[in-house]
N, C-alpha and C positions, 0 to 999 in steps of 0.2 A: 613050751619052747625047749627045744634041743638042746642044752647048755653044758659044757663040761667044769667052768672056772665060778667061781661065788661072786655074787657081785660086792659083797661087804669088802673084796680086797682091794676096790677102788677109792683112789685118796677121797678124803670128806669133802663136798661139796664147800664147797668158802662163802660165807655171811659176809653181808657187808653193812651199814648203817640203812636206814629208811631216806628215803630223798626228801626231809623236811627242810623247808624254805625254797626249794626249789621253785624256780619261774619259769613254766613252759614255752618256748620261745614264738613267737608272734609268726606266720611267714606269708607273707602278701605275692602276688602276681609280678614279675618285673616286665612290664611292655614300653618299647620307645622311649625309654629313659625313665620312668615313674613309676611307681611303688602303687600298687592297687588292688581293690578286693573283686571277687569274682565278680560280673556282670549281674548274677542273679544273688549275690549274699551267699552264697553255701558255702562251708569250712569242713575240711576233714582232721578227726583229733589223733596224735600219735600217740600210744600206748606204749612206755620200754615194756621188751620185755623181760626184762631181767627184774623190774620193779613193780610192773604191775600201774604205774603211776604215772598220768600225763603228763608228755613232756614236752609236747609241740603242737600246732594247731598250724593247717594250711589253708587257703582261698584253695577251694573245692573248681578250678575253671571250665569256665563250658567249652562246645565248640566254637561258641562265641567269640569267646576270648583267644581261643588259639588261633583263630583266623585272623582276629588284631591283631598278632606276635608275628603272624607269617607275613603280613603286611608290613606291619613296619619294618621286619626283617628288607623283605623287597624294596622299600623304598631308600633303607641305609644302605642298601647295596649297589643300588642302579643310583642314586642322586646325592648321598654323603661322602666324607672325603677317605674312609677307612680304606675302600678298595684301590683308592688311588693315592694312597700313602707311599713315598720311599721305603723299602723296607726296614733300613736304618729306624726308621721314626714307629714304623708296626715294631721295631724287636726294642724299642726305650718303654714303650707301653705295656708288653709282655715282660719287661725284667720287672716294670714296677709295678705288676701284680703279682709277681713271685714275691716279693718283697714284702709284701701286701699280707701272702698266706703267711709266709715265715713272722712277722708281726704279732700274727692270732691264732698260729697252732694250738694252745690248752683252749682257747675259744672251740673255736674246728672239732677239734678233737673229742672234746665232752659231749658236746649235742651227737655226734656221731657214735659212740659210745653209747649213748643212751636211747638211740634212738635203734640203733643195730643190735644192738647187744654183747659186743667185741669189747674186747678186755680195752682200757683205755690206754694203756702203755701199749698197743697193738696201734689204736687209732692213730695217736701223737706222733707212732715213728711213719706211719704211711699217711699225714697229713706233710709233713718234713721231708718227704720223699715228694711230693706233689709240687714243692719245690725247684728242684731239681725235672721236673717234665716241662715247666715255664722256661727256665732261665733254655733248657735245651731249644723248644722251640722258637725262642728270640733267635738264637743263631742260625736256623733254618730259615729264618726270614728276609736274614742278610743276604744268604746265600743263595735261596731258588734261583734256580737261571733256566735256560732253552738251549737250543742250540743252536749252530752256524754251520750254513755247509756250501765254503768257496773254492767245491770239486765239478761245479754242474756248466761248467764252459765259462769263456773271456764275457757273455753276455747273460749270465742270470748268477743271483747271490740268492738263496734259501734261506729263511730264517723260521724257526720254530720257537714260538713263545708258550711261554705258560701264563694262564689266568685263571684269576678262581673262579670257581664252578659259578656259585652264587649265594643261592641260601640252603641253610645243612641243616637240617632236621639233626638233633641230637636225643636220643631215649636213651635213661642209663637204669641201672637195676640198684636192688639195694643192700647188696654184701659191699661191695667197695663205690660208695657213691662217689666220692668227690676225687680218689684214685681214678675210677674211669673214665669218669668225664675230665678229667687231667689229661688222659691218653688221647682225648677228642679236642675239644676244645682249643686250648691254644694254638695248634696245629693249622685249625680251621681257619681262626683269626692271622694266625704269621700267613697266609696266604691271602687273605684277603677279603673272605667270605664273611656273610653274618649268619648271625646261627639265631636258632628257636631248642631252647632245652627243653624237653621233658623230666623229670626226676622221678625214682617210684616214689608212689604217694608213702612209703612204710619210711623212708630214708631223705627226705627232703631238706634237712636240714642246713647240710654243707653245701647244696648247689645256691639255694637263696641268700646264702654269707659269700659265697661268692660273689655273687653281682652286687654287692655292698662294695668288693672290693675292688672290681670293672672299672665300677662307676668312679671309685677316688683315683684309680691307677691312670683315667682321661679315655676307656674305651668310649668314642661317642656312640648315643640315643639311637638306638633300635638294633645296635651291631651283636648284642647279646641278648637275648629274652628269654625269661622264664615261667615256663605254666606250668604249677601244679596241678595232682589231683589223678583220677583214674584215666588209665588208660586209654578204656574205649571212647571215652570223648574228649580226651586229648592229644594221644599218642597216633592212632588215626587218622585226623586230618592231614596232621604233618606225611603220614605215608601218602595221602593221595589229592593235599593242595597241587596244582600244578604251578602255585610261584614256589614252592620248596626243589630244589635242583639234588637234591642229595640225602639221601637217607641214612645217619649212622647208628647202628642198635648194639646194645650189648646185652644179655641177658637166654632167655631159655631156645632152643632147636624149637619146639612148637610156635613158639608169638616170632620166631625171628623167619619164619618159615609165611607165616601169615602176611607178616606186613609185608614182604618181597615181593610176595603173589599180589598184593596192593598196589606196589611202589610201581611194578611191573608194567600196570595197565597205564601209566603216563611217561616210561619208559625212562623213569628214575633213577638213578645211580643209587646203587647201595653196597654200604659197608657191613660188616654182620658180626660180629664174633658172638659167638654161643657156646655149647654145651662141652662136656670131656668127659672122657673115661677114661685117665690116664695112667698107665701102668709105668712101675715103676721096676724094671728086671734084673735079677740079681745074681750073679756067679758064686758061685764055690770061693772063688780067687779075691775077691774084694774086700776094700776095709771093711773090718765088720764094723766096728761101732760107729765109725761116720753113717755108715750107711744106716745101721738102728737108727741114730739119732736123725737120721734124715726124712726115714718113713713115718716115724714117729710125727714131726714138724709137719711131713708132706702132708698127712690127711686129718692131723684133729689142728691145723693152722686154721684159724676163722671159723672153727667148727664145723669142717667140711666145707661149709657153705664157699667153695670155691671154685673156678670153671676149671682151674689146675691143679686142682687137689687130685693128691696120687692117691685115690680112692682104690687101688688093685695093684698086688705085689705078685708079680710073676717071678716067680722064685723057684731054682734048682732043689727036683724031686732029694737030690742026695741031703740037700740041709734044709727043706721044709721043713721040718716038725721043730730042731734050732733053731728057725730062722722066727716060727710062730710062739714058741717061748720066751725069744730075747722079745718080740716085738710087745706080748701081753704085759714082762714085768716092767721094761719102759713104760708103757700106757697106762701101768698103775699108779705111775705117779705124776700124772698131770695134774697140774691145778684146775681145777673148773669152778667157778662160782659167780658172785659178786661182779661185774665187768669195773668197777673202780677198786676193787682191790687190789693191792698192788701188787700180792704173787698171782694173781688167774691170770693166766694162759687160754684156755677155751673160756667162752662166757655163755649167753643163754644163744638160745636158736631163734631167729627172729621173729616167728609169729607161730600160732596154733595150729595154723595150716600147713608150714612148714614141718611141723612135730609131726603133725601127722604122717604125712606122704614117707618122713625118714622111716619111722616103724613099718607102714608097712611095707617099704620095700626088705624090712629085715623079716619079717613074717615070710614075704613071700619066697626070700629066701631060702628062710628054714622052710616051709612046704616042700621048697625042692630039694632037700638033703643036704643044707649049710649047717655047719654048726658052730654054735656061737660060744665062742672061746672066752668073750669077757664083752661085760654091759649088755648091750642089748634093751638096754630099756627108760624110761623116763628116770630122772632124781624125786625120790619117793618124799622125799622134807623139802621141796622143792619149790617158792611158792612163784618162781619166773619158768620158762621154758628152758628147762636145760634137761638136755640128753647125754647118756654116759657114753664115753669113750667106748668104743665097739669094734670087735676084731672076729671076723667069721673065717672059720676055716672049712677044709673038706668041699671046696667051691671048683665048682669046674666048668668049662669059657662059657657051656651056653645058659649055664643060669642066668635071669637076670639081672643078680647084683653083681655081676661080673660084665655084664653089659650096658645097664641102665643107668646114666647119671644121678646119683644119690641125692647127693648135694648137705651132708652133713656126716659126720664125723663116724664115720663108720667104712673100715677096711674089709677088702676082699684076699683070700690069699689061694695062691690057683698054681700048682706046679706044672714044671715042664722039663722033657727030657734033654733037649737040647738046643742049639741057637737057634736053627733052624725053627725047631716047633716054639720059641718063645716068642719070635717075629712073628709067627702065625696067629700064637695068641694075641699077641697086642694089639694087630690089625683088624681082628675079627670082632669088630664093634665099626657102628655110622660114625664114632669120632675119630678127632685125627687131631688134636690141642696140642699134645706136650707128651713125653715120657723122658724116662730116667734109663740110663744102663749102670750098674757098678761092677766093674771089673781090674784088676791089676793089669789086664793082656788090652793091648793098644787093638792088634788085629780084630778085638772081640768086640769091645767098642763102638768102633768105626763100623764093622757088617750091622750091628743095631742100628744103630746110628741111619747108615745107611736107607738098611732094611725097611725100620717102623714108618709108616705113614702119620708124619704128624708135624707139625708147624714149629715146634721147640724140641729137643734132644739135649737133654742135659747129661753131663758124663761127670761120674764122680761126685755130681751135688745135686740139688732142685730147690726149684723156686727160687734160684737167683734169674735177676733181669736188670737190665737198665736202658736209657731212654735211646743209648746208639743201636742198640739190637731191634728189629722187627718183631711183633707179635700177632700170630692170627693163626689158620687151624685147616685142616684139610675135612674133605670132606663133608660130614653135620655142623664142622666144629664152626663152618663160617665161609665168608668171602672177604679177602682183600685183608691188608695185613696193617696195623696199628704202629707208630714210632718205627725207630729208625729214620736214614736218610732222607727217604722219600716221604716221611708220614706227610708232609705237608704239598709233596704234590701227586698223594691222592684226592688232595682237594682244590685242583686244580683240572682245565682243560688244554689240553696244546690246539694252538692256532699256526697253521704253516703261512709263511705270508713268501712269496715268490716276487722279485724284484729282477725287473727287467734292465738291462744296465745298455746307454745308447740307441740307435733304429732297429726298430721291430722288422724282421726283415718279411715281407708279404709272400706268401709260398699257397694259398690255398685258393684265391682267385687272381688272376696277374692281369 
């Protein structure tokens, strides 16, 4: 391998205790109100990987079982009272399962931690954040409306109403389980719909504690279900039941590309977000250290394992080689280790096969004349999955790690002469997620801004969001966009209803 920097000058991986006493947590099937094990008895067991040490076990369900979930879903939605709740009464339900999470954040949080691999003061603050997506979506509940339109003559009054879809397919992945499905969920319900969850089988943890907390909060029996277990025979039916009215997916450009082409043939609605390649472009004129500190955060945040992780720094040829030194001695001092220690920062990588795929897209990399400036390689005393902090330079747009979603903690740094040719590079990827500009000049800004194709623009910072901004991605990156105003009437249909006002006056046969 190509390497210019040693890897010993990377901070010590951090130990942590062994998980003795630990109780792996139990997680059954939630269908039409009741707690149950798969149809046929199969369990699938969760491995941390940070410890090596089981920590969860789920109801492995069949298609069986998810055909029950889509059913009950159907029948809470066409004959229970949810859909035909005031929305007053849907947004008292959603404040009291926010209430609900804020109650069991270090509950939340540990199993997520242990089960992801993410430092646990990572989890706790985005379990507490997930907060804050309920309380938002109660108020979207209150508020959905239609509209009026008493311009169409003294003899008709127009009304367009909104109703929910029906039933929503939810599949969520497993870097931010209970985070995304926050971004769904609620949303779905303050509208009026019932939903069927899927969870990945690696992260299940926080969606089955959820529906613990549904169920106390008064959502009624069948408005929420939950099937673990593998995809192919879970995640599947939900694309192509025809009582499922809506498909929401979050997770990879390949499986979000599949089920579409599934959902398609019943002429399904669907939501998508997936993949990013997100650059993050930098000016001569910008703060520097905000900006280190930002690139730093952007791409070893969740260990890569992020869809907006600024996995590529398009950076001015003039301060490249500065810009890739301040970046390395930053990076040398991350905490990585133990995910319950209380200084790591990065924690393990979530599974074997994950590790995998990261290497070798740095391999293929270095085939192509990247070189790798710092890490690059597994933790050699290591006995969870954890990969070192990695910074490849000499990268230029059409390598692959400059195009290809990584998905773990490893930067690309790729110069450009000027605004012009950095918008060319940001664009020159299938994604379109998210990018960053830093510059002191307003005008410079704004043309990025402008310029880049991509669903978020962040100026001066990254990785901030909240639940009033819209989230979703051009391009690979997705279809249809997450929170915000509308997030809840993408889960909805307009009905135009046309009201005749006095005598219909006869004009086509007299």
């Amino acid at each position: 391998m190509k390497t210019v920097d040693s890897k010993p000058n990377l901070a010590p991986l951090l130990k942590g205790a062994p998980l003795n006493g630990f109780e792996p947590y139990y997680g059954r099937l939630f269908i039409d109100g009741q707690w149950r094990e798969a149809s046929d008895g199969a369990r699938v067991e969760r491995t941390s990987p940070a410890h090596g040490t089981p920590v969860s076990s789920y109801s492995a369900a069949t298609p069986e079982d998810a055909q029950a979930a889509i059913e009950a879903a159907h029948r809470a939605f066409r004959n229970g009272p949810w859909a035909k709740m005031k929305g007053a009464e849907r947004a008292r339900v959603l404040l009291a399962v926010a209430d609900g999470i804020a109650a069991r954040i270090d509950r939340l949080a540990l199993i997520e931690s242990l089960e992801n691999g993410k430092p646990l003061a990572q989890a706790r603050a985005e379990v507490a954040g997930c907060v804050d997506l309920w309380q938002y979506a109660a108020s979207l509940a209150r508020t959905l409306s239609g509209d009026a339109y008493d311009t169409l003559g003294d003899d008709m009054l127009g009304l367009v109403l909104r109703q929910p879809i029906g039933v929503v397919g939810i599949i969520t992945p497993w870097n931010f389980p209970l985070w995304i499905l926050c971004q769904k969920l609620p949303f779905a319900l303050a509208a009026g719909c019932a939903c069927v969850i899927k969870p990945s089988e690696l992260t299940s943890g926080t969606t089955v504690m959820l529906m613990e907390i549904l169920e106390q909060a008064g959502v009624p029996a069948g408005v929420a279900n939950v099937v673990t277990g593998k995809g192919a025979r879970v995640g599947q039916p939900l694309a192509q039941s025809e009582r499922v009215d809506m498909l929401s997916f979050t997770g990879s450009t390949a499986v979000g590309s599949m089920l579409a082409s599934v959902a398609s043939k019943g002429l399904k609605k669907v939501a998508l977000e997936l993949g990013g390649k997100n650059p993050q472009i930098v000016f001569p004129d910008c703060d520097w250290d905000a900006m280190i500190d930002a690139v730093v955060f952007g791409v070893y945040f969740n260990a890569g394992e992020c869809c907006n992780s600024g996995s590529r720094v398009i950076v001015h040829e003039s301060i490249a080689e500065r810009f890739t030194a301040a970046v390395i001695e930053r990076a040398r001092q991350v905490p990585v280790g133990d995910p319950l220690h209380p200084d790591a920062k990065v924690g393990a990588i979530v599974s074997e096969q994950q590790m995998a795929d990261i290497l070798d897209h740095i391999e293929r990399g270095v085939s192509a004349g990247a070189t790798v400036r710092l890490g690059g390689g597994r933790y050699d005393d290591a006995s969870g999955f954890y990969l070192e902090p990695t910074v490849l330079a000499d990268v230029t747009p059409e390598m692959s790690v400059a195009r290809e979603e990584i998905f773990g903690p490893v930067l690309s740094v790729i110069a450009f002469r000027d605004t012009e040719h950095a918008i060319d590079i940001a664009n020159d990827t299938a994604y379109g997620l998210s990018a960053a500009v830093w510059s002191r000049d307003l005008d410079t800004c704004l043309t990025v801004a402008r310029g880049v194709d991509a669903g978020t623009i962040w100026v001066n910072t990254f990785l901030d969001g909240y639940p009033e901004l819209p989230f979703g991605g051009f391009k690979a990156s997705g279809v249809g966009r997450e929170l915000g105003k509308q997030a809840v009437e993408d889960y909805t249909e307009t009905k135009t209803v046309q009201l005749h006002i006095g005598p219909r006056r006869q004009f086509w046969l007299k």
